[in-house]
N, CA, C and O of each residue as an XYZ file, in Angstrom:
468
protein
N     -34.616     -1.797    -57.711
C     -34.058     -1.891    -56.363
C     -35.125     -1.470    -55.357
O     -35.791     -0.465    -55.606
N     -35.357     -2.237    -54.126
C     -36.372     -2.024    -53.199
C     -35.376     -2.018    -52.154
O     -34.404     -2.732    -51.909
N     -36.229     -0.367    -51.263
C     -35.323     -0.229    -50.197
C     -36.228      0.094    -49.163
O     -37.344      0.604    -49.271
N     -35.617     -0.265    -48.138
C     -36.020     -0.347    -46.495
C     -35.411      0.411    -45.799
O     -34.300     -0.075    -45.590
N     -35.617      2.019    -44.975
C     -34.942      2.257    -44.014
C     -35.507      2.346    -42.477
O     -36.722      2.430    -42.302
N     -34.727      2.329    -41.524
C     -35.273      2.150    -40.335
C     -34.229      2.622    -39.705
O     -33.136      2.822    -40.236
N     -34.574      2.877    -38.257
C     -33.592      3.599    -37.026
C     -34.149      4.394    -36.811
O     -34.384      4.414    -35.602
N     -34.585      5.212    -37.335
C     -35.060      6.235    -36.337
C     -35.776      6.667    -35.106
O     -36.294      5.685    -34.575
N     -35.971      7.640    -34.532
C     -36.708      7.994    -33.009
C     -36.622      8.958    -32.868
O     -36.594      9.872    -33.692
N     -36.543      8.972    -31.448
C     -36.646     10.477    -30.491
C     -35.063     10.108    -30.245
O     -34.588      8.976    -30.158
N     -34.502     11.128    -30.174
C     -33.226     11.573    -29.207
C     -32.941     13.097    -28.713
O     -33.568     14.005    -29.259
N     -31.993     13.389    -27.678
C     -31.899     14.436    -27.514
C     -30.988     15.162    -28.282
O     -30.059     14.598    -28.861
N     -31.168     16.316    -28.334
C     -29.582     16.956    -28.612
C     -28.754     16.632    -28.453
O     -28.758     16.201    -27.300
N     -27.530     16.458    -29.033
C     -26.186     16.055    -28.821
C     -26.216     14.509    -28.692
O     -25.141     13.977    -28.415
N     -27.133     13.843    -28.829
C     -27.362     12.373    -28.730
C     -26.806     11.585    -30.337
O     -26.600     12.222    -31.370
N     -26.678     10.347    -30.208
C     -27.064     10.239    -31.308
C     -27.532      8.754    -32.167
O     -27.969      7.821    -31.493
N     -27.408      8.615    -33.665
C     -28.664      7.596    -33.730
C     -28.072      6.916    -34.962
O     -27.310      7.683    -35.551
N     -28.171      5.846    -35.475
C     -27.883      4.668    -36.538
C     -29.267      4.991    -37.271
O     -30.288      5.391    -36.713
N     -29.101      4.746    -38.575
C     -30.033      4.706    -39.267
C     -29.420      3.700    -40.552
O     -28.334      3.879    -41.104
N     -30.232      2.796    -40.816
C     -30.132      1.530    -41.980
C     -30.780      1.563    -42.776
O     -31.879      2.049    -42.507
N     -30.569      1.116    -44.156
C     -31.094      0.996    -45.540
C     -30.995     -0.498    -45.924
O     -29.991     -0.952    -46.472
N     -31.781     -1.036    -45.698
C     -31.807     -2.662    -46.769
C     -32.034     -2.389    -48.000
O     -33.003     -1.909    -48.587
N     -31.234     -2.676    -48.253
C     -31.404     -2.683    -50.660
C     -31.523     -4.191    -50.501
O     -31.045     -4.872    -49.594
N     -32.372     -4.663    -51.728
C     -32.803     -5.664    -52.333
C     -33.156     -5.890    -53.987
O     -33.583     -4.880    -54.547
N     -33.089     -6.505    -54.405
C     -33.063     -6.560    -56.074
C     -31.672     -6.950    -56.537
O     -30.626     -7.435    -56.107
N     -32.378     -6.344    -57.959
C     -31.034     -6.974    -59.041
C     -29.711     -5.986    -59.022
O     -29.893     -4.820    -59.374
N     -28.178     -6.466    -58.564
C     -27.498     -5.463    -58.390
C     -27.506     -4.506    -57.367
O     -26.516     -3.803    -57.160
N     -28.887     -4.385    -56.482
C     -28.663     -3.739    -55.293
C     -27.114     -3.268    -54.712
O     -26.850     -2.105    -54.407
N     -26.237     -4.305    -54.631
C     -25.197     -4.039    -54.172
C     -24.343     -3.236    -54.833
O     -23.238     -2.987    -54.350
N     -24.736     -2.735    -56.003
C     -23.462     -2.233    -56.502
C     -23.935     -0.642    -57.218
O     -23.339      0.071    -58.025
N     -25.492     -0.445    -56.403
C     -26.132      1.093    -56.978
C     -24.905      2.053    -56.120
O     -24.170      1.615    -55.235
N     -24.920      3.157    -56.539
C     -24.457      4.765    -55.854
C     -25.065      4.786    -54.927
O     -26.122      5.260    -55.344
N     -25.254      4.522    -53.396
C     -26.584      4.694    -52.721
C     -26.199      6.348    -51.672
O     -25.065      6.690    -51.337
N     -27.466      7.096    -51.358
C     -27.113      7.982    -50.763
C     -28.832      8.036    -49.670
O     -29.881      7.399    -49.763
N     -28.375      9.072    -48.766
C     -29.216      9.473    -48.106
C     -29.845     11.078    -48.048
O     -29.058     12.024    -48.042
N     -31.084     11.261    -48.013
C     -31.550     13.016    -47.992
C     -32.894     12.549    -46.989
O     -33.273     11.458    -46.565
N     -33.319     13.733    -46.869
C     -34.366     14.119    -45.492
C     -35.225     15.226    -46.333
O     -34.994     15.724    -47.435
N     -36.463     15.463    -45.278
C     -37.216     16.360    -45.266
C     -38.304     16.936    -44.403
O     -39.492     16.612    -44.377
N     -37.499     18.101    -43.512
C     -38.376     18.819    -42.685
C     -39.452     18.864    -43.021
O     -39.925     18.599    -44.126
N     -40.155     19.356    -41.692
C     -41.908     19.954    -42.179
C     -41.810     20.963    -43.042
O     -40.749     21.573    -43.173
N     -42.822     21.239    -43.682
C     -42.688     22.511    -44.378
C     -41.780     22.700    -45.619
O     -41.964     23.464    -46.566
N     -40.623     21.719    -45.376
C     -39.464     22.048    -46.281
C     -39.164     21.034    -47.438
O     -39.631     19.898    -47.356
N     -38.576     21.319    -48.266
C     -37.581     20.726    -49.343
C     -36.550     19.662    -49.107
O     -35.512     19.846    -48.471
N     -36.964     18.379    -49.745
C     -36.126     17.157    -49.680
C     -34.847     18.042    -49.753
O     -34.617     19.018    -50.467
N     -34.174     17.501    -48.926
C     -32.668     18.256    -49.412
C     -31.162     16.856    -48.972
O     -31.035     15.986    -48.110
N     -30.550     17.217    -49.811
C     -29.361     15.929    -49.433
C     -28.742     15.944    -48.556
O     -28.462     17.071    -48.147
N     -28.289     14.975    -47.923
C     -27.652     14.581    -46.326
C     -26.365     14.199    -46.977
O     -25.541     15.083    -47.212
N     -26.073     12.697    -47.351
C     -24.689     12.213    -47.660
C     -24.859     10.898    -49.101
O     -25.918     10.438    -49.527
N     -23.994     10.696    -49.393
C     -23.796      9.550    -50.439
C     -22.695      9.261    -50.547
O     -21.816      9.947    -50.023
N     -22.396      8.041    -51.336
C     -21.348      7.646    -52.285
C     -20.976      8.154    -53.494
O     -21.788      8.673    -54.259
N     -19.743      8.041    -53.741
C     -19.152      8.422    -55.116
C     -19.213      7.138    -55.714
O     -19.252      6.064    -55.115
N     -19.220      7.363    -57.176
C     -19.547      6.865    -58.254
C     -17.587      5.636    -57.639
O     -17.470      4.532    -58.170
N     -16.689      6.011    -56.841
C     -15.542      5.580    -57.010
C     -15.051      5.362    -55.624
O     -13.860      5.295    -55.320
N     -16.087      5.253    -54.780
C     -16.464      4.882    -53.366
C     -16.266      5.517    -52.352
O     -16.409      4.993    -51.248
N     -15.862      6.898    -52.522
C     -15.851      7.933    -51.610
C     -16.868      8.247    -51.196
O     -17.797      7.637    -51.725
N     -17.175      9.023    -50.383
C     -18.295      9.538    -49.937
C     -18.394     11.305    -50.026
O     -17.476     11.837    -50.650
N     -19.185     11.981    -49.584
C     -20.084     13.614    -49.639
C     -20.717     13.591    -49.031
O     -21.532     12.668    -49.016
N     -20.743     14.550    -48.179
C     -21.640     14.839    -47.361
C     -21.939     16.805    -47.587
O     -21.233     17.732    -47.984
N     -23.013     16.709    -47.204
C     -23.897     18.455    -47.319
C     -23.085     19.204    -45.826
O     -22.761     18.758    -44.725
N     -22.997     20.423    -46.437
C     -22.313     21.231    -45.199
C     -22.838     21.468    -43.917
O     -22.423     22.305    -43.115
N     -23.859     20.615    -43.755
C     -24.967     21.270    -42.098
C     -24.770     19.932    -41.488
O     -24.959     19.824    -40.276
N     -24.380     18.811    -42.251
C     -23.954     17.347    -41.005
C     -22.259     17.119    -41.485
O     -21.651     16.185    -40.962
N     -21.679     17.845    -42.304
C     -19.856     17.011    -42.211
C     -19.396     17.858    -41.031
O     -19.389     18.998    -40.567
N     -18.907     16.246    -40.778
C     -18.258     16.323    -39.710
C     -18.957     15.304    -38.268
O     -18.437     14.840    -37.254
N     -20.032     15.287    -38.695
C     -21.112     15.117    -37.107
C     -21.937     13.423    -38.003
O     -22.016     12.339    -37.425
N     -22.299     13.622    -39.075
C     -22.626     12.319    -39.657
C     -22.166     11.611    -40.670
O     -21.751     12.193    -41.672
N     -22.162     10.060    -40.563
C     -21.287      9.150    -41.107
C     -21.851      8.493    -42.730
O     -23.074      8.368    -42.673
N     -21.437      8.167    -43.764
C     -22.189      7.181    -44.285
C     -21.198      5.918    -44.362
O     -19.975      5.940    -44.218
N     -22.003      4.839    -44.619
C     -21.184      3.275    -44.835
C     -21.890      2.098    -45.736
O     -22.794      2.200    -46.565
N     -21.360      1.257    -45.407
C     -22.167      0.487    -46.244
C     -21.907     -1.088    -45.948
O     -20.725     -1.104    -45.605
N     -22.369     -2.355    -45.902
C     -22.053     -3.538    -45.728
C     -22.629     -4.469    -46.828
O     -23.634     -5.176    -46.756
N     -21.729     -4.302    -47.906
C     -22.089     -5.321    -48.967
C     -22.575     -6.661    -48.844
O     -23.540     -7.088    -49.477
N     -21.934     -7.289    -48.066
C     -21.955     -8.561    -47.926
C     -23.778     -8.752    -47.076
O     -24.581     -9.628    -47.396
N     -23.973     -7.872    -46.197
C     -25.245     -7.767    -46.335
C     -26.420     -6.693    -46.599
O     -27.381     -6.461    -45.865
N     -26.037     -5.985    -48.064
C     -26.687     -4.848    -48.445
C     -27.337     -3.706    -47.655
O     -28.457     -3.310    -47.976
N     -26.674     -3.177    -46.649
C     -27.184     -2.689    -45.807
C     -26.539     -1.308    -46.038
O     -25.356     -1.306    -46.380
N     -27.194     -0.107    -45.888
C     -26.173      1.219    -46.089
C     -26.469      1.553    -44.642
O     -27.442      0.943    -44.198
N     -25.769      2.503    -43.671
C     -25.721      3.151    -42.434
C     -25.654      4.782    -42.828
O     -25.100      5.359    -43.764
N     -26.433      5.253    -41.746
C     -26.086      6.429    -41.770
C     -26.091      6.981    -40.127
O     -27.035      7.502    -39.533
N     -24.669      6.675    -39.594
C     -24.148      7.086    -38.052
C     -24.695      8.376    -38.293
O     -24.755      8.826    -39.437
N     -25.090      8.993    -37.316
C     -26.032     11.044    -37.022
C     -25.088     10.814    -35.333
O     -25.206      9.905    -34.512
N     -24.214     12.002    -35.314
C     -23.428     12.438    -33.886
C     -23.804     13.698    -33.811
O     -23.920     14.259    -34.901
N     -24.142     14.620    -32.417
C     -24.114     15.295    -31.832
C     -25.600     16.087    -32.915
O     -25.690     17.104    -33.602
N     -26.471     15.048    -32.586
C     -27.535     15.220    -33.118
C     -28.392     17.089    -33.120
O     -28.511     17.661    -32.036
N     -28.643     17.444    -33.788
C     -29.118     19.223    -33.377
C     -30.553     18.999    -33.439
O     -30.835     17.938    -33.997
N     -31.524     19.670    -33.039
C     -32.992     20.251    -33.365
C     -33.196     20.282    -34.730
O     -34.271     19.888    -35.182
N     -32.442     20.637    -35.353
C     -32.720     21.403    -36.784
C     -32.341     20.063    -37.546
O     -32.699     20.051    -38.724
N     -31.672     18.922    -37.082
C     -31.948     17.627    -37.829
C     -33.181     16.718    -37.948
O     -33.248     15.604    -38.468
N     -34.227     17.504    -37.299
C     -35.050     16.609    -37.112
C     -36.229     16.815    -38.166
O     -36.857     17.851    -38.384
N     -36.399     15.295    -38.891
C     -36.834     15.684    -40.279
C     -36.790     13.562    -40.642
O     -36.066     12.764    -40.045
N     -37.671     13.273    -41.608
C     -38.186     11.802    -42.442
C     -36.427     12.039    -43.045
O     -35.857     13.042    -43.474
N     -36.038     10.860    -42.868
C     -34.920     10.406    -43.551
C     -35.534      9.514    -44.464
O     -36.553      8.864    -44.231
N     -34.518      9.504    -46.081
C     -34.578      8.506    -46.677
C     -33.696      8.267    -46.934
O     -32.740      8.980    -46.629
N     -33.546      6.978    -47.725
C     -32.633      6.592    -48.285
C     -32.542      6.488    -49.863
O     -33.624      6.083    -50.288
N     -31.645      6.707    -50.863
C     -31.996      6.009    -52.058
C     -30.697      5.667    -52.725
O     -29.574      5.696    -52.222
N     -31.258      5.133    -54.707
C     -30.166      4.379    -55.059
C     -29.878      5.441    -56.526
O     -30.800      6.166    -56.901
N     -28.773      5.439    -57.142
C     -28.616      6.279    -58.052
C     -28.739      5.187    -59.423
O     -27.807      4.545    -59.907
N     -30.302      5.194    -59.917
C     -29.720      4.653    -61.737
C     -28.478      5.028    -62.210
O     -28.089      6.187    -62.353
N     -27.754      3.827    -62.492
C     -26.340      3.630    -63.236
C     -26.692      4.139    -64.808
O     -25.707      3.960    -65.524
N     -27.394      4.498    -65.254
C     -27.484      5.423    -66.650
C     -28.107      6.510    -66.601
O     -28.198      7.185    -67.626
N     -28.414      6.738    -65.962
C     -29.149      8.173    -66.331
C     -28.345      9.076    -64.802
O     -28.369     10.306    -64.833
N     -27.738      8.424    -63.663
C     -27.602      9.066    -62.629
C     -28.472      9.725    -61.549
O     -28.189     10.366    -60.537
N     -29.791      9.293    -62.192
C     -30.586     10.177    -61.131
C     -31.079      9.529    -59.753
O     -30.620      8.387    -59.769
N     -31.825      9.728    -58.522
C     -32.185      9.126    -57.601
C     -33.287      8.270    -57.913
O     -34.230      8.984    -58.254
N     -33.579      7.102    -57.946
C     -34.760      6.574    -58.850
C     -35.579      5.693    -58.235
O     -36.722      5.334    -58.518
N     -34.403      5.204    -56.817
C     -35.227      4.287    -56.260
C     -35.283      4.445    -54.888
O     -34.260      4.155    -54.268
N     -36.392      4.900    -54.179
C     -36.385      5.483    -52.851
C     -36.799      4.594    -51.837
O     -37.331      3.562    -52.248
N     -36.673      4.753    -50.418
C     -37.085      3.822    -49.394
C     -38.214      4.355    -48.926
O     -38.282      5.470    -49.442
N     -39.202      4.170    -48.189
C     -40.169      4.973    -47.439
C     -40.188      5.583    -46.674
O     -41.284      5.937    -46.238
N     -38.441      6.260    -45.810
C     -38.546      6.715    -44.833
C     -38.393      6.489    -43.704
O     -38.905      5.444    -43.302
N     -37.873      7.080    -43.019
C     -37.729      6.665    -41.179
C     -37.426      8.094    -40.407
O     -36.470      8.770    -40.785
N     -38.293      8.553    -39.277
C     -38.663     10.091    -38.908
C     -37.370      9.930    -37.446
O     -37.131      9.227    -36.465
N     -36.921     10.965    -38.092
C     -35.851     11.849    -36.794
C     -36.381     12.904    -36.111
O     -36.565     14.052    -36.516
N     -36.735     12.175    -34.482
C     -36.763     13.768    -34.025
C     -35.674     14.297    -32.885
O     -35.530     13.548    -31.919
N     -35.088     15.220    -32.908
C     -34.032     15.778    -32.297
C     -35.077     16.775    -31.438
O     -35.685     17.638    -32.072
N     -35.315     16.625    -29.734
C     -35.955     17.407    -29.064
C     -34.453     18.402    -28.361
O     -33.308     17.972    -28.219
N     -34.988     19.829    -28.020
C     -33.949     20.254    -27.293
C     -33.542     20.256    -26.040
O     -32.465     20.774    -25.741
């Protein structure tokens, strides 16, 4: 699976911003797909995903404030960001979960959030 994300920019605080994932390949449409980030300095850490049963999860520092989605029909995952903070600002990625082993396996290159105050 080859992935593409894009959206990102500058916004202000409390602003906020769309961010997209193109999946492509075999089955694309039907990986676990999720999203994680990574500050300067810091540790990839997870943002939101899908359930294995199409729910979604999200990490306790964006529920509530960011969205995930998805548009099969044209492989696209979203990730809506509301009432954007400083402390979100950090390389988003996107990725896909191998259906056997479960792990994150196939990553996008990224798209940089900056949240000024």
């Amino acid at each position: 699976v080859q992935l593409q994300a894009s959206g990102g920019g500058l916004v202000q605080a409390g602003g906020s911003l769309r961010l997209s994932c193109a999946a492509s390949g075999r089955r694309s449409s039907s990986r676990v797909m999720g999203w994680f980030r990574q500050a300067p300095g810091k540790e990839r850490e997870f943002v939101a995903r899908f359930t294995g049963s199409g729910g979604s999860y999200y990490a306790d520092s964006v529920k509530g404030r960011f969205t995930i989605s998805r548009d099969n029909a044209k492989n696209l995952v979203y990730l809506q960001m509301n009432s954007l903070k400083p402390e979100d600002t950090a390389i988003y990625y996107c990725a896909a979960q191998d259906p056997m082993s479960i792990s994150w396996s196939s990553w996008g290159q990224g798209t940089q959030v900056t949240v000024s105050s």
